[in-house]
PQR file with spaces between the fields and no chain letter, atoms N, CA, C, O and H, PARSE charges and radii, in Angstrom:
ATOM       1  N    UNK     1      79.134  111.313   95.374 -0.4000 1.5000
ATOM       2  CA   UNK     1      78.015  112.244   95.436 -0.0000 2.0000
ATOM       3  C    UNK     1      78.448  113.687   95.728  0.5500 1.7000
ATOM       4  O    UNK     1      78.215  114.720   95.101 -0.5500 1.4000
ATOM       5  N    UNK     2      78.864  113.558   96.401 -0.4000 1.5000
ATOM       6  CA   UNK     2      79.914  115.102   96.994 -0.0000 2.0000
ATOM       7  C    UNK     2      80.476  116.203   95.593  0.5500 1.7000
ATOM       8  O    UNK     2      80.317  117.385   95.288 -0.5500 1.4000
ATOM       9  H    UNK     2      79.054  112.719   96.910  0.4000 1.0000
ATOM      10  N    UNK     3      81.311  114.815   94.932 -0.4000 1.5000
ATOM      11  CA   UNK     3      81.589  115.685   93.921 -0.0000 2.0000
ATOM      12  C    UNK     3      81.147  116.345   92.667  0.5500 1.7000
ATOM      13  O    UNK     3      81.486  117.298   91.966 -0.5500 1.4000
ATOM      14  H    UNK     3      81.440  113.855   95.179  0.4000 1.0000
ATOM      15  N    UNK     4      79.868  115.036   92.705 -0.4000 1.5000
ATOM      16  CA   UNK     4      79.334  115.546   91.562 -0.0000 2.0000
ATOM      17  C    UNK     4      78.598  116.685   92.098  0.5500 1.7000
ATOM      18  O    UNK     4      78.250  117.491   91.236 -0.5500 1.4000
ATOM      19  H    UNK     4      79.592  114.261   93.274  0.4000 1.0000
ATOM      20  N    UNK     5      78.287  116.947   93.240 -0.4000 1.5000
ATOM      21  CA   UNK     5      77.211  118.026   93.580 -0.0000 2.0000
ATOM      22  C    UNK     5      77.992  119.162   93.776  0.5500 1.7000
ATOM      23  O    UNK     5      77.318  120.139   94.101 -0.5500 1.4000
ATOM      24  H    UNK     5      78.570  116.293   93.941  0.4000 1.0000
ATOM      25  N    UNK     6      79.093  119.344   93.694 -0.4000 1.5000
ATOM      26  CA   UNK     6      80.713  120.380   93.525 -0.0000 2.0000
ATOM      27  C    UNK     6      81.089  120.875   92.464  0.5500 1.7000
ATOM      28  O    UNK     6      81.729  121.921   92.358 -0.5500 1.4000
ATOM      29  H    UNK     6      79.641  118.550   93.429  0.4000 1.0000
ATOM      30  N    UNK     7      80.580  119.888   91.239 -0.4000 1.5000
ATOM      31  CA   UNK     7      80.902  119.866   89.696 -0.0000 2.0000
ATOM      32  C    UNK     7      82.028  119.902   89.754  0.5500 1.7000
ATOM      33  O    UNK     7      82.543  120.920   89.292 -0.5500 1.4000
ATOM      34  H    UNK     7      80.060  119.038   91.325  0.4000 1.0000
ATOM      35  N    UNK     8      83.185  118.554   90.488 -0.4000 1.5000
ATOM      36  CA   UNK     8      84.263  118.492   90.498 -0.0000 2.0000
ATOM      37  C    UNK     8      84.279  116.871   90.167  0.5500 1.7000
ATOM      38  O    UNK     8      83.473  115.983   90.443 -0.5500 1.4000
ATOM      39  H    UNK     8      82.766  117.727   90.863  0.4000 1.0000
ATOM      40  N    UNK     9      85.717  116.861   89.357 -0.4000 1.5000
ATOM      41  CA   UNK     9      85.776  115.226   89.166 -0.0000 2.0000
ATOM      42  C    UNK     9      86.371  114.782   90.036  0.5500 1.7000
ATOM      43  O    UNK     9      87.257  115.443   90.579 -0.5500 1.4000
ATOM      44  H    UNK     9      86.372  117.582   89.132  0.4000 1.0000
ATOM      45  N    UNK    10      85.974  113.183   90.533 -0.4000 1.5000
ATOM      46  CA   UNK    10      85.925  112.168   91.418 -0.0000 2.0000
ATOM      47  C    UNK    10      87.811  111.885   91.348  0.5500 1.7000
ATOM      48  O    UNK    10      88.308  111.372   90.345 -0.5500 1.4000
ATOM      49  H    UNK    10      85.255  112.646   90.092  0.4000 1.0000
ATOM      50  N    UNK    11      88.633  112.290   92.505 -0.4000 1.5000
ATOM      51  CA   UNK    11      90.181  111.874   92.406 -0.0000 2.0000
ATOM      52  C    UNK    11      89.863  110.400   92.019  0.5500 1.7000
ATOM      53  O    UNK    11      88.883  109.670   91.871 -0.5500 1.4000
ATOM      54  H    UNK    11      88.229  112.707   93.320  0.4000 1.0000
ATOM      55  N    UNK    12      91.662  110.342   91.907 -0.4000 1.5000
ATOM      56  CA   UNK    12      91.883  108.541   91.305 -0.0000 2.0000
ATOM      57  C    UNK    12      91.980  107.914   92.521  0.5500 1.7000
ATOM      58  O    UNK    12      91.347  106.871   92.688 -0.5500 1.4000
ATOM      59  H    UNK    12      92.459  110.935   92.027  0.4000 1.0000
ATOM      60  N    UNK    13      92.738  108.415   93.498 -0.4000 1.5000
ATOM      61  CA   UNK    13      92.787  107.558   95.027 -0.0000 2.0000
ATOM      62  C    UNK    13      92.030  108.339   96.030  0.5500 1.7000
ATOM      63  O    UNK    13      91.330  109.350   96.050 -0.5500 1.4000
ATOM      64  H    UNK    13      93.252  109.262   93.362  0.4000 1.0000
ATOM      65  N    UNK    14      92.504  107.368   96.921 -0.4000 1.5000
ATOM      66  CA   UNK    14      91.187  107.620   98.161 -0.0000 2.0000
ATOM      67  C    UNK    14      91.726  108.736   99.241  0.5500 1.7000
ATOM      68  O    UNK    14      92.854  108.987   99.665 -0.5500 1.4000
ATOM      69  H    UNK    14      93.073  106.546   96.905  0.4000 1.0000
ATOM      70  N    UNK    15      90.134  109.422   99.557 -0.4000 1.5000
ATOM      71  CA   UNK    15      91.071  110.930  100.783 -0.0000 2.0000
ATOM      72  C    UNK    15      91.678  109.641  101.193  0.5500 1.7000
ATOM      73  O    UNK    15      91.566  108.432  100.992 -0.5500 1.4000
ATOM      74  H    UNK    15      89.218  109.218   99.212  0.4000 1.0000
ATOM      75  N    UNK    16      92.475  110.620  101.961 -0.4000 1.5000
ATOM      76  CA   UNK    16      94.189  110.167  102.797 -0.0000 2.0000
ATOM      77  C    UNK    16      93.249  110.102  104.599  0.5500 1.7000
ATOM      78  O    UNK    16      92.406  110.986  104.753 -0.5500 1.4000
ATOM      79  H    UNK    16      92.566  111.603  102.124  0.4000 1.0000
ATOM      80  N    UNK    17      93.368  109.511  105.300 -0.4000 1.5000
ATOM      81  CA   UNK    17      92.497  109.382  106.860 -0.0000 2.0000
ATOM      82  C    UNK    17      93.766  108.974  107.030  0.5500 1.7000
ATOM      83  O    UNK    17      93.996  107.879  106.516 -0.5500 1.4000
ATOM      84  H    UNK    17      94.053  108.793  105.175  0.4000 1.0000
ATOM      85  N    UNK    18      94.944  109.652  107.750 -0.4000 1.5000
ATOM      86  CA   UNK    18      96.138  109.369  108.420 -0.0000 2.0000
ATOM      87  C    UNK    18      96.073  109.333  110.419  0.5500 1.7000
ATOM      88  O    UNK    18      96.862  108.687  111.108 -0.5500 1.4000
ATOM      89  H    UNK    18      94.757  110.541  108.166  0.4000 1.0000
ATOM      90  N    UNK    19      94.948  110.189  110.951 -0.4000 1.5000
ATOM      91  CA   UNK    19      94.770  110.119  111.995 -0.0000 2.0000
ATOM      92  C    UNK    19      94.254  109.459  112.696  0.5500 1.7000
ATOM      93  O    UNK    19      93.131  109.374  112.200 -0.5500 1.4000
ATOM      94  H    UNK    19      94.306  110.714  110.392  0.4000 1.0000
ATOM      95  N    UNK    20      94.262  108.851  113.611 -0.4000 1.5000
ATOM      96  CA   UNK    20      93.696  108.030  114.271 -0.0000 2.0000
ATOM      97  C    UNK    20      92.653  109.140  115.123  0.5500 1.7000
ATOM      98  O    UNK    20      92.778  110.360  115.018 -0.5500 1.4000
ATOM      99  H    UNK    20      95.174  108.920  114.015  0.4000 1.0000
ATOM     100  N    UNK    21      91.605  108.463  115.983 -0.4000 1.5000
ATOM     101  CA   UNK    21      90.687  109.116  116.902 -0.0000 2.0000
ATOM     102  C    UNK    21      91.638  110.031  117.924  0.5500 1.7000
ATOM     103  O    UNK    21      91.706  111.186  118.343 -0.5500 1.4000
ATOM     104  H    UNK    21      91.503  107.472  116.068  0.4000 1.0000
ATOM     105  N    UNK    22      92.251  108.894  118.033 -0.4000 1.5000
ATOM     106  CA   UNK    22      92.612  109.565  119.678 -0.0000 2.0000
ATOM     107  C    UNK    22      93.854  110.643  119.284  0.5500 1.7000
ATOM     108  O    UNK    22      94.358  111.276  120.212 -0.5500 1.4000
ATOM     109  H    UNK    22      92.197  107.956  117.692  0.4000 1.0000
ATOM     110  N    UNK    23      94.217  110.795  118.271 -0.4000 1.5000
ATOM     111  CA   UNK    23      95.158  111.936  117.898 -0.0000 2.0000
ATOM     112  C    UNK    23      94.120  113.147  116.960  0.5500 1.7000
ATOM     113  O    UNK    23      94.474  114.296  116.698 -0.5500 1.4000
ATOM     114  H    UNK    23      93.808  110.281  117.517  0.4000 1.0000
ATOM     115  N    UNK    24      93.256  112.732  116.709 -0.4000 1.5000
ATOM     116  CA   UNK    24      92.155  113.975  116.307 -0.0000 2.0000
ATOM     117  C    UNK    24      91.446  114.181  117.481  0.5500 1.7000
ATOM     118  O    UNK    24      90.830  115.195  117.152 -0.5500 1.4000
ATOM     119  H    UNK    24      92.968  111.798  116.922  0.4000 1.0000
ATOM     120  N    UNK    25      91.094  113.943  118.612 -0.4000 1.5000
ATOM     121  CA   UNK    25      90.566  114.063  119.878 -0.0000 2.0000
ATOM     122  C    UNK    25      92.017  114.999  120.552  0.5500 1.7000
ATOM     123  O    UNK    25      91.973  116.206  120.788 -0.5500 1.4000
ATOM     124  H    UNK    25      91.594  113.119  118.880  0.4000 1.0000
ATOM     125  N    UNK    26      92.741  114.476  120.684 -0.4000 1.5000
ATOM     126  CA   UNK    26      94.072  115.156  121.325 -0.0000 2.0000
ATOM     127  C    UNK    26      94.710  116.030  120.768  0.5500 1.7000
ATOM     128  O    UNK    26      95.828  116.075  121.281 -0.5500 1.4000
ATOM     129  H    UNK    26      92.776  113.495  120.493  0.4000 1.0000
ATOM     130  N    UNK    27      94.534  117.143  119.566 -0.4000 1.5000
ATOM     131  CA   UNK    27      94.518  117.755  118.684 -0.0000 2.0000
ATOM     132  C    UNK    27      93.811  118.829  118.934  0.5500 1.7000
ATOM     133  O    UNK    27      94.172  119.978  118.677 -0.5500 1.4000
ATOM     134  H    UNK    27      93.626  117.107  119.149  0.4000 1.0000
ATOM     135  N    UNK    28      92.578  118.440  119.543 -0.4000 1.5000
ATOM     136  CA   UNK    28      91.217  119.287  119.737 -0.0000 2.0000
ATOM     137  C    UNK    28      91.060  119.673  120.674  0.5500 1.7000
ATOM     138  O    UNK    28      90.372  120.662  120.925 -0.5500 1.4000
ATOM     139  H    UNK    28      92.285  117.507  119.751  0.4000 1.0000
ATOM     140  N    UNK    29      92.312  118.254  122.303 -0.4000 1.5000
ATOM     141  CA   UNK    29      91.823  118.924  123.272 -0.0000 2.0000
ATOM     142  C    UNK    29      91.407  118.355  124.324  0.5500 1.7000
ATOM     143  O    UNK    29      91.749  118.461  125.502 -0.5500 1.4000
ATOM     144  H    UNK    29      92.871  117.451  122.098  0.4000 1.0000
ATOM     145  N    UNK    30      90.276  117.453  123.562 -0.4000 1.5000
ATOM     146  CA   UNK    30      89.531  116.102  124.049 -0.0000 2.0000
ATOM     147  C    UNK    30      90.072  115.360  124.594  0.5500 1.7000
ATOM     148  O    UNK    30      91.115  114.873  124.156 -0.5500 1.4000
ATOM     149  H    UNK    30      89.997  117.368  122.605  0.4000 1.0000
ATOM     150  N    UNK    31      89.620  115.075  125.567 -0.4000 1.5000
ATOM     151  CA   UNK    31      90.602  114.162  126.579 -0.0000 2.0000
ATOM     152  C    UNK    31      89.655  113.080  127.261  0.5500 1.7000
ATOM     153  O    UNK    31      88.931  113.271  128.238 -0.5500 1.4000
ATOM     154  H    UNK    31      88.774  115.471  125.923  0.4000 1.0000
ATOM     155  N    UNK    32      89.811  111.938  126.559 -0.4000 1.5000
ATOM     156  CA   UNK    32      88.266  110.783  127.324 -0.0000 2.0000
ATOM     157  C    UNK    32      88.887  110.052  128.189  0.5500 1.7000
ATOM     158  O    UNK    32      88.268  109.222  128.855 -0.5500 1.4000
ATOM     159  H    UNK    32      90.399  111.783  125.765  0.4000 1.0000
């Protein structure tokens, strides 16, 4: 949906999510 509403074509593979929470939390700062 994203892309079509971008007027961009749909990649062949999937975004890349390499981070885990607690290293995008600790990145930011966030400290639970």
């Amino acid at each position: 949906p994203l892309c079509s509403h971008l007027g961009v074509p749909v990649p062949e593979e999937s975004y890349p999510a390499r981070n885990t929470t607690q290293e995008f939390r600790s990145a930011l700062g966030i400290v639970q």
